[in-house]
MIFI-50569 format. One record per residue (C-alpha): x, y, z; residue number from 1. Coordinates in Angstrom, 1 decimal. Example, Ala and Ser with C-alpha at 12.3 -4.5 7.8 and 13.67 -1.06 7.14 Angstrom:
<marvexs>
marvex u = 12.3; v = -4.5; w = 7.8; num = 1
marvex u = 13.7; v = -1.1; w = 7.1; num = 2
</marvexs>
This chain:
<marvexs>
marvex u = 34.4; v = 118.3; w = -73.2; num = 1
marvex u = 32.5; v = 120.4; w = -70.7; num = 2
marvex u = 29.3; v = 117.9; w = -71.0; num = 3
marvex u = 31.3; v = 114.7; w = -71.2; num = 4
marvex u = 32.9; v = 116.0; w = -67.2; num = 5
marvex u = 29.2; v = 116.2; w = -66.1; num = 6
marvex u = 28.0; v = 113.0; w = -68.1; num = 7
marvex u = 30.6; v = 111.3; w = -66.0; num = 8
marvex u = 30.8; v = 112.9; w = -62.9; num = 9
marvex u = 26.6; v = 112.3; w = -63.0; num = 10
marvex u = 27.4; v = 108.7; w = -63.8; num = 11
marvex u = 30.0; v = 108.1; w = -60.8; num = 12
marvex u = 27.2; v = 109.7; w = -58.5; num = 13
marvex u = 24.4; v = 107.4; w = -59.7; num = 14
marvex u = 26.7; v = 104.0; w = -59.5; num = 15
marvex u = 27.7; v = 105.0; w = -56.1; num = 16
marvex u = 24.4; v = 105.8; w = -54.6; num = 17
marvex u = 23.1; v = 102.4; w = -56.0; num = 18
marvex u = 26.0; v = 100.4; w = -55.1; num = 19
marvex u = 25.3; v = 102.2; w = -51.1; num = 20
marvex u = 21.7; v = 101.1; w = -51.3; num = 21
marvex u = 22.2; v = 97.8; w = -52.5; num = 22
marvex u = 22.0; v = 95.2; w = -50.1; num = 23
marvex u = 24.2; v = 92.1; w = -50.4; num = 24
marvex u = 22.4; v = 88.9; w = -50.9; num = 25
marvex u = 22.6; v = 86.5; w = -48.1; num = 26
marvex u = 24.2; v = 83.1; w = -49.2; num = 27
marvex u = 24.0; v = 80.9; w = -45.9; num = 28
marvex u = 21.4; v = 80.6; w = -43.7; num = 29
marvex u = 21.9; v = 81.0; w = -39.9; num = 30
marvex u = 21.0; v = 79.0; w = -37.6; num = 31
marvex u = 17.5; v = 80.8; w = -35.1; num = 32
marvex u = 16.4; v = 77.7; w = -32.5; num = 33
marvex u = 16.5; v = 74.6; w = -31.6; num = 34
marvex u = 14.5; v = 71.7; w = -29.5; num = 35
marvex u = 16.3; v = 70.8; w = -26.8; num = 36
marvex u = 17.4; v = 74.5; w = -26.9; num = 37
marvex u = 21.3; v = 75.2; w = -27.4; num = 38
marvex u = 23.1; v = 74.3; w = -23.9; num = 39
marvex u = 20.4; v = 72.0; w = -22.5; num = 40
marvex u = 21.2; v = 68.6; w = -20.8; num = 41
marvex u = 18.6; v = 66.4; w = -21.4; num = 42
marvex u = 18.4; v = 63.2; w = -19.1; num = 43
marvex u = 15.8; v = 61.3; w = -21.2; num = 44
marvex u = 16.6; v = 59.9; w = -24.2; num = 45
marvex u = 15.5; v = 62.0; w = -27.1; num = 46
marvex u = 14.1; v = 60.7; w = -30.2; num = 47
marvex u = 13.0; v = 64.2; w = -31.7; num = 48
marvex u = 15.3; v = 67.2; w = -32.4; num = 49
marvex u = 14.2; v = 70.5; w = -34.0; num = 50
marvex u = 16.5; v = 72.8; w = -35.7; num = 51
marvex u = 15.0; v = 76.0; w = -37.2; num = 52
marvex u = 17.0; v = 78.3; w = -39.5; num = 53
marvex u = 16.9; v = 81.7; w = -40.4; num = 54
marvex u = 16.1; v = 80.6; w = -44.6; num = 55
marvex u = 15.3; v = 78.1; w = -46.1; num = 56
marvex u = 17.7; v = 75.3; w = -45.9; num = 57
marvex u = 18.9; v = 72.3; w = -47.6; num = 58
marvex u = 21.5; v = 69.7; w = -46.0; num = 59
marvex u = 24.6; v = 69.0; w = -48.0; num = 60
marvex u = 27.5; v = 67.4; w = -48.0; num = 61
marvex u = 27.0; v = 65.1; w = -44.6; num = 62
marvex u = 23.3; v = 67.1; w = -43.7; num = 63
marvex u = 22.9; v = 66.2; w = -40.3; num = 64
marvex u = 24.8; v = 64.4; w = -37.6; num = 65
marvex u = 24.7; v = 63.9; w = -33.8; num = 66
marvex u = 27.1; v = 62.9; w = -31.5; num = 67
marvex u = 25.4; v = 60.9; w = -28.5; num = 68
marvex u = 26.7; v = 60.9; w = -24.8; num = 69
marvex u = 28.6; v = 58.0; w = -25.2; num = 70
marvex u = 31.0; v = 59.8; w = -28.5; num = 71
marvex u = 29.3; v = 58.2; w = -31.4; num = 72
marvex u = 28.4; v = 60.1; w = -34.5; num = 73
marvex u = 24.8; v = 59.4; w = -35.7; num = 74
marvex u = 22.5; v = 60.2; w = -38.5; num = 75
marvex u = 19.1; v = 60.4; w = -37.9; num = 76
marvex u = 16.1; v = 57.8; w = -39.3; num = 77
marvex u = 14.7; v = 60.6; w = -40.9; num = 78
marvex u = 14.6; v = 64.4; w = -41.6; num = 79
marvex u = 12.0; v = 66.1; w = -42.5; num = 80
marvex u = 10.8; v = 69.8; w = -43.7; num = 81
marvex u = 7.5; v = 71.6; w = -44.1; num = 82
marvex u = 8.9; v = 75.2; w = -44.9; num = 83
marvex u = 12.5; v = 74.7; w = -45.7; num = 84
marvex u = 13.5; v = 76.3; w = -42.3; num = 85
marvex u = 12.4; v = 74.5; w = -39.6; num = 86
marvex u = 13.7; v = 70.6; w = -39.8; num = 87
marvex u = 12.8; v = 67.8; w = -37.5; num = 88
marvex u = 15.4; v = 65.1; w = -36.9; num = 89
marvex u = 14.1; v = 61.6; w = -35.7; num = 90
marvex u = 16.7; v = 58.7; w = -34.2; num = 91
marvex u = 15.3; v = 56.0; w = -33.8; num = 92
marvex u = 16.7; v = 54.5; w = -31.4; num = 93
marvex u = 16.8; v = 57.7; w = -29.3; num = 94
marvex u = 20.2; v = 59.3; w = -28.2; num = 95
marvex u = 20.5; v = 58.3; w = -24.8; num = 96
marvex u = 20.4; v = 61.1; w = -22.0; num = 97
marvex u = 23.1; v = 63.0; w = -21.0; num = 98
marvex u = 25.4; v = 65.7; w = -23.3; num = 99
marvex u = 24.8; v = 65.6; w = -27.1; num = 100
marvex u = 25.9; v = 67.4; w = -29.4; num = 101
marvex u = 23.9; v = 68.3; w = -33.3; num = 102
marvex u = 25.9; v = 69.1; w = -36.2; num = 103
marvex u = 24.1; v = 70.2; w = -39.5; num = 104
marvex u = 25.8; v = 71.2; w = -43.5; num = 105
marvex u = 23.1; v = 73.4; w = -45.0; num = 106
marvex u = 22.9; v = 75.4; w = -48.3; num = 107
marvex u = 20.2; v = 77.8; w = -49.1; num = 108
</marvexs>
C-alpha cells in the first residue's frame, strides 16, 4: 500500500512538472509589419502592399482584401510568398491615395 502512495504521489509530481514545462503550441499566426506601415496615409496610389507575419501563413476563407479610399472592397491581382510569412499583395490598378484599409484570413 505504502509503495503504491509513493508510486502515485511520484507520478502526480512528474505529470505536473511536465505539464509546467510544456509550452502550448501556437495555432494562429500574428501579424509583425507591414508596407505602408500600420497608420500611414499614403497620397500616391499604391500598387504593392507587404504584410509580414509572425509564421508561416496561408490565406483562407476570403485571404486578402482591401478597402480603397473611396469604400470598395478589393482583392488583389496577385499574392505571392517566398517564406510563408512575408506576402506581397499587387492591385493592379493601384488603390488610389488617400486612407485604406488591408484585411487578411490566415491559417498557419
Amino acid at each position: 500500500m505504502r509503495v503504491a502512495r509513493q508510486m502515485s504521489a511520484g507520478l502526480l509530481l512528474v505529470a505536473t512538472l511536465v505539464a509546467l514545462w510544456a509550452h502550448p503550441a501556437s495555432a494562429h499566426p500574428g501579424f509583425e509589419s507591414s508596407d505602408p506601415a500600420e497608420g500611414a496615409v499614403v497620397d500616391e496610389p499604391v500598387g504593392v502592399v507587404t504584410l509580414v507575419f509572425t509564421g508561416e501563413a496561408e490565406p483562407t476563407g476570403d485571404g486578402f482584401q482591401a478597402l480603397d479610399p473611396a469604400g470598395r472592397v478589393r482583392g488583389p491581382n496577385e499574392a505571392t510568398t517566398a517564406d510563408g510569412r512575408t506576402w506581397v499583395l499587387r492591385f493592379d490598378p493601384p488603390l488610389a491615395g488617400g486612407v485604406a484599409g488591408v484585411r487578411w484570413a490566415v491559417k498557419a
